[in-house]
Each structure stands twice: as structure tokens, then as C-alpha cells.
N, C-alpha and C positions, 0 to 999 in steps of 0.2 A: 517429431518429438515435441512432447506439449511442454511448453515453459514456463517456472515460475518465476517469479523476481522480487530479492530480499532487499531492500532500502531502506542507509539510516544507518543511528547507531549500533543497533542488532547486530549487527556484525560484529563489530569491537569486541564487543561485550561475550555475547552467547556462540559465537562463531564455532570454536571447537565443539561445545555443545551438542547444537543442533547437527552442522555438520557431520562430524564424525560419530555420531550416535549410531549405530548397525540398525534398528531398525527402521532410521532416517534412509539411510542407503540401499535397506534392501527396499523399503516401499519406492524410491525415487526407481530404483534398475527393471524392478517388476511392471512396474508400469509408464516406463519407457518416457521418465516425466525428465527433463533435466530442471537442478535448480541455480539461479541466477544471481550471485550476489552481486549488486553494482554498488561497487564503493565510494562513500562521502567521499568528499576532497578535503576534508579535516583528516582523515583517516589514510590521505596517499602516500605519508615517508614510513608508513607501518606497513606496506603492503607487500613485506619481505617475512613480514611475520605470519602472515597466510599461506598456510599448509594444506592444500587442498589434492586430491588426485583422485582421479575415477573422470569415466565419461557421461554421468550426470550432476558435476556439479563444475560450474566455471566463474570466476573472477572476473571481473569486467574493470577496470580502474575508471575511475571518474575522468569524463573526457575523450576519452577512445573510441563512442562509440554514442550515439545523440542519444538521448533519455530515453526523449518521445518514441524511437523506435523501438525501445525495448519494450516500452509502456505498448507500446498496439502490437507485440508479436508475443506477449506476457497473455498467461490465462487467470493470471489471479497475482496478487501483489502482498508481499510482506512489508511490515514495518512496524516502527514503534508511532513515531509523532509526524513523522515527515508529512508536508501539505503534496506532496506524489502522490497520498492517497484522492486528494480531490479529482486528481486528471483520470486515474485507471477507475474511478468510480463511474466519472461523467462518462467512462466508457465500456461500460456495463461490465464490468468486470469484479469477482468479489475481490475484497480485501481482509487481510486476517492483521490484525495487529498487536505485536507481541512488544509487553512494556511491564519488563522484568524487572524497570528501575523508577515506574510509577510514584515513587513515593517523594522518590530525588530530584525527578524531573519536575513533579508538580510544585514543591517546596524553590526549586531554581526557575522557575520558569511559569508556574501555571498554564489556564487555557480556559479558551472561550467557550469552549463546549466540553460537559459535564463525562468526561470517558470511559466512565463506568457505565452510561445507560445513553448517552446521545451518538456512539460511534458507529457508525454504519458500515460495520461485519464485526465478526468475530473476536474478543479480546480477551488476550492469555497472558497470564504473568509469570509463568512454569512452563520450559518449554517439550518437558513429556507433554502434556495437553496440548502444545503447539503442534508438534508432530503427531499427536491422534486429530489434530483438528486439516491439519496440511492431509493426512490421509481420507477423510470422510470427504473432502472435497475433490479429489483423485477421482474419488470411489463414485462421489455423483457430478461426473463431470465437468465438475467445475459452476456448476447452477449454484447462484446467489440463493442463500433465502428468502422467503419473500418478508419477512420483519426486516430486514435490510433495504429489502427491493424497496420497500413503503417509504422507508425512513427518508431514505436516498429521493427519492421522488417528492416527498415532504418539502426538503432544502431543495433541489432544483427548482420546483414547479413555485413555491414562495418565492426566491429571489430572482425568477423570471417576470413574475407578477408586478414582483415591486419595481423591477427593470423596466417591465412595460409602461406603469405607472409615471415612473418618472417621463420616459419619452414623451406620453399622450403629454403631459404637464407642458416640457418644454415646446413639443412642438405647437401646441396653442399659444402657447406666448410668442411664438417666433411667428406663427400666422396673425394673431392679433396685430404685430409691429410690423409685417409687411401692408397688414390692411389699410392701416390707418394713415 
């Protein structure tokens, strides 16, 4: 069964939502997808308030079960702002992220990168288009796109360069000072 996995506040917020949407359930049953929510740990003395049933959707509580595993056994990653999307990204994995509350997070909060046009996949503030967009990727098995692929590749392959950079830096100065 291929898995997805929801991180973040997304949950709190659009849970019922998304969840319980019928034609959220029927696309997850049809194609035998289960979905994953793992819960913040801001969000753990609420998790009596999740209502969930059926056998493709399951609750994870934060802490039950390592991240990282669910990040490498995940075929694609939901979320709003969470920094999970850098890990399931570095692991070739698309990310959709749905940031319904865009307006309030960036007014509490801001961010270093531009999330209208710098975010590397998909970004919904409605989550009917969430679930047309969680289907189209079903539908093409889960393949990134490549404006994604590119973008993704852009930020790794720059801050490996500049990583590399610094080494050669240091390590010339560290052979300079054994020489001498």
C-alpha cells in the first residue's frame, strides 16, 4: 500500500476537511493509497479530538514511531511550513504543501524563502485543490515535476558548492599551518 504523510499544523486546522471529504476517501480506497497523519507534539493533549476510521487513513502520535521512518516508507509529503519538507525532498520525494493560513503565518512568523514562487512542489490554500492536486499525483505515480525537480536541484547543488568551497578554504589553511 503506497503511503502518504500529512506534517504540521494541517492537521489542527483542515483535518476534518481534508479527511472526511468522500471524495478524499474514495480516491485514497481506489487506489489502495493509505494516508498518514503524524502529529506535532504541540498538538498531542488534542489527539482525542481526532476522529478518524477506515483502513486508509491512520494517526501516528508524535513520538511512537521515528520520523525518519515514515519519511523513507512515504511516497510524497504534506505540509504547510514544516522544515520535514527539506528531508523528504533531499529524498527525492514530491512534497505538496497546503498553507490555508498563509496570511497569519507569514504576518506571526515570516520566511526566508518567497512561498508563493520559491517552494519546491506544489502549494494550495483550498483544500478542494489540495485533494485534486493529492489525486493527479496518485494518478502519475507519484513523479515530481520537473520545475520542482530543477528548483530542488538549484538549492542542493548551490549549497553543496558553497559547502565544498568552504572545505577547499579551510583545508588550505590547515595544510598552510602544518607546512610551515
Amino acid at each position: 500500500m503506497t503511503q502518504l504523510c500529512c506534517y504540521d499544523n494541517i492537521i489542527c486546522v483542515a483535518h476534518e476537511k481534508l479527511v472526511f471529504k468522500r471524495k478524499m476517501t474514495r480516491i485514497l480506497k481506489e487506489n489502495d493509497v493509505k494516508l498518514i497523519f503524524y502529529i506535532h507534539p504541540k498538538f498531542k493533549d488534542y489527539l482525542s479530538e481526532f476522529n478518524v476510521s477506515g483502513d486508509n487513513i491512520e494517526l501516528i502520535p508524535f513520538g511512537t514511531e521515528p520520523l525518519n521512518e515514515i519519511m523513507k516508507k512515504c511516497s510524497m509529503l504534506i505540509t504547510d511550513y514544516s522544515s520535514v519538507c527539506w528531508d523528504v525532498c533531499y529524498l527525492d520525494k514530491p512534497v505538496l504543501f497546503y498553507q490555508f493560513d498563509y496570511d497569519m503565518y507569514m504576518q506571526a512568523h515570516g520566511s526566508y524563502l518567497d512561498m508563493e514562487h520559491e517552494l519546491f512542489g506544489e502549494r494550495y490554500t483550498e483544500y478542494e485543490k489540495l485533494i485534486d492536486g493529492i489525486e493527479e499525483y496518485i494518478h502519475n505515480g507519484f513523479k515530481e515535476k520537473e520545475e520542482y525537480t530543477k528548483l530542488k536541484n538549484y538549492y542542493f547543488l548551490n549549497k553543496m558548492r558553497q559547502s565544498l568551497a568552504i572545505q577547499y578554504e579551510i583545508a588550505g589553511k590547515v595544510s598552510g599551518q602544518v607546512l610551515q
